[in-house]
N, C-alpha and C positions, 0 to 999 in steps of 0.2 A: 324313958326319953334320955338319948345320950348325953355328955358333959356338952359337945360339940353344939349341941341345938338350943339346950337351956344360958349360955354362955353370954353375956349381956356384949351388946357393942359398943365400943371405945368411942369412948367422946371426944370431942370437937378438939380438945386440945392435947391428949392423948393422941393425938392422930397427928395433930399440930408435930410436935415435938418427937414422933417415932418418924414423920416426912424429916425432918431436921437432921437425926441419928444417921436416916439412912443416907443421906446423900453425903455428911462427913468426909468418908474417906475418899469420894470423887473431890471434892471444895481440897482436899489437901496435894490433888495432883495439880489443882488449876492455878494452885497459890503461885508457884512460877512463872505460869503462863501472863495471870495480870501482872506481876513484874515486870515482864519481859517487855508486855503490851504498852506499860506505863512509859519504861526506860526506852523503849524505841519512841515512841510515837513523839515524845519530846523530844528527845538528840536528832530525828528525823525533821523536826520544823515544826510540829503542831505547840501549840501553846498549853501550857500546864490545865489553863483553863477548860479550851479545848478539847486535850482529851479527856480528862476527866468527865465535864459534858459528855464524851463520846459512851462511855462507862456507863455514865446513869440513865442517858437517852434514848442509846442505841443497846446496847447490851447485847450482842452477838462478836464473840470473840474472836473468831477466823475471819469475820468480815470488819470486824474493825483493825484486827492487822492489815489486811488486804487496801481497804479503805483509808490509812493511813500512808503505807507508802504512795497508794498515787495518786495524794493529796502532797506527798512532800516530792513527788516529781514532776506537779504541775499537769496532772490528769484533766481533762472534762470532767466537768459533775456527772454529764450524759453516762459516760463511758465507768463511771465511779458509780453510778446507781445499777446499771447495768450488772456490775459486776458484781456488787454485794448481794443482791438480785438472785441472780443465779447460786452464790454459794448459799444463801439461804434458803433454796429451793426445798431443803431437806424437809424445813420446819412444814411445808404441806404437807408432808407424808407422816410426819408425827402427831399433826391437828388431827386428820385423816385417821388415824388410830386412835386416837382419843375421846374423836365424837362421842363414840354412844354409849361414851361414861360417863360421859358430861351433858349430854342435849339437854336435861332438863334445868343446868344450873342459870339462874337468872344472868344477866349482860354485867349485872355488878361483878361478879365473879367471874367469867368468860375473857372480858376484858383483861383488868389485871394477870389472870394463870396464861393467857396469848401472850401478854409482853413477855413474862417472866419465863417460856417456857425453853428452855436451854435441853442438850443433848442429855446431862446428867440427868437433871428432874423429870424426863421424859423416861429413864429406864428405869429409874425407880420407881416412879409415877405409875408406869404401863405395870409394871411386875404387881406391885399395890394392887391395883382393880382388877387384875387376871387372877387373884386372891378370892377363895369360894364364900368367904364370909361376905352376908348381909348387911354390913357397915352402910351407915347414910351420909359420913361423913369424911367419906374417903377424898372427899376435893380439899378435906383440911389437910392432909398427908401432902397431896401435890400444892399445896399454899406453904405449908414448912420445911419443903424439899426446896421450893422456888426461892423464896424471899433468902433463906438463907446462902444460896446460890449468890443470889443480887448482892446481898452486903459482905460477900466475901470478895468476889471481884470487882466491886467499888474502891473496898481497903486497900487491898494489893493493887491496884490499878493506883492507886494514891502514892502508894510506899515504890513501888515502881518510877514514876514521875520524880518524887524525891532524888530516889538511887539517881535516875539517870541524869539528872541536875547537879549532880557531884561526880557520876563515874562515866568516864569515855566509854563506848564501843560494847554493848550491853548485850549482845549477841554473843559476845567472845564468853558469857558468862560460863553456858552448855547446859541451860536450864530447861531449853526446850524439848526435853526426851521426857521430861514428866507428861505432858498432855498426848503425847504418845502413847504412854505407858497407859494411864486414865484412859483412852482411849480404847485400847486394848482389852483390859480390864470391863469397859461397860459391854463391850461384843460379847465376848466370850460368855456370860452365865444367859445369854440369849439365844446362843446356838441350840434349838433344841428337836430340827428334826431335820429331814433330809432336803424341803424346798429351802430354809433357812440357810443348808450348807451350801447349797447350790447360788444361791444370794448373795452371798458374802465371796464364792469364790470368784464369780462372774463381774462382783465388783472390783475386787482386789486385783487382780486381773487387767480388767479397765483400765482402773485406775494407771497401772504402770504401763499399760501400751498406750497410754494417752495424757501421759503428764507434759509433757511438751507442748499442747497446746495451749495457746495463749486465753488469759481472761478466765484462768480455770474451771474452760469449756470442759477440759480432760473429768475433772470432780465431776458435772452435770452428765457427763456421757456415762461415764461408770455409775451412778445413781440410776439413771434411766434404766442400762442394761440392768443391773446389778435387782429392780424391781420387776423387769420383765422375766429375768430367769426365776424369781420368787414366785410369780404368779404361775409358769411355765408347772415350776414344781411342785405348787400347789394343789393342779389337775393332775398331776402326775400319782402324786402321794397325799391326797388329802386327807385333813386331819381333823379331829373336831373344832368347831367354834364357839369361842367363849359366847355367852350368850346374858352374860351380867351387864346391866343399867345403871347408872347412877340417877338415883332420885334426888 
């Protein structure tokens, strides 16, 4: 019997704290980003209280800057759900992938890993379970990828709000090329075969022949495409499919 087979599986908190590890170096590209979120969202008109609320309730970062300016330019709520709406369209396509690592986990757990599930802890998350080991405790991995996510951009969301309660014009910083860069970073060890390039290009793409449009329709249009040429390439070049469960 090989090492591979007899090889016992990582406990609950073992798993806890390797979710933790990995997400690390994503939490140190975001640290800017809640800064930035914190420092606008106040010198823009929200209230210290506010946004922070925003932080711990809401917890989607692109849509809470979004959600912020057109709260401080006197938006409709209508037109302000709408819109966070849409850029959070993504998170379907990542529950969607996640299903049937999860179906069996009871609503205690389903619950909480939905709020908590962010773009980071999602590539980590997915990378995890795509993993040929028989761990049964792989939802603890995506519990300490997640929560460590939340209390990091609570903090910075906090230290953020500080800054910009003492410092003018919080944009001027030039912090925002870090969630860029994190950004970048989580694509990239994802690319791993030919419908995936053809996905990513068909987005990227998009995305710039359609940033102009208002209500960041442009992000929803390049998602769209960006999934249909995925699947396009999918029949084109198919490849095996993972076929692991989570119990």
């Amino acid at each position: 019997m090989s090492e591979k087979n007899t090889k016992q599986p990582l406990t609950r908190w073992v798993e806890f704290f390797n979710g933790a590890k990995a997400i690390f170096p994503l939490e140190v590209g975001a640290i800017p980003f809640g800064i930035i979120f914190g420092a606008l969202a106040v010198t823009s008109g929200l209230s210290p209280a506010g946004t922070m609320s925003m932080s711990l309730f809401v917890f989607a970062g692109a849509s809470q800057f979004i959600a912020a300016g057109l709260i401080a330019s006197g938006t409709g709520i209508f037109l302000i759900i709408a819109t966070t709406f849409i850029v959070n369209l993504r998170h379907v396509l990542y529950s969607a992938t996640l299903a049937p690592y999860v179906k069996n986990l009871p609503q205690k757990w389903l619950i909480p890993l939905g709020f908590w599930l962010t773009d980071e802890a999602f590539v980590v998350t997915i990378q995890r379970y795509q993993e040929k080991d028989t761990s049964p405790h792989k939802h603890w991995f995506f519990f300490g990828a997640a929560i460590f996510m939340y209390i990091n951009w609570a903090a910075f969301t906090f230290v953020g709000i500080k800054a910009g309660q003492s410092i003018k014009d919080p944009a001027s910083w030039g912090l925002d090329f870090a969630m860029i860069v994190t950004f970048i970073g989580m694509l990239i060890p994802m690319i791993k075969s030919k419908s995936i390039i053809l996905a990513v290009v068909s987005a990227a793409v998009s995305s710039v022949l359609f940033n102009n449009l208002p209500y960041q329709m442009g992000l929803f249009l390049a998602a769209i495409i960006g999934i249909t040429a995925g699947v396009i390439g999918q029949s084109i070049w198919p490849s095996a499919q993972e076929d692991e469960t989570n119990e």
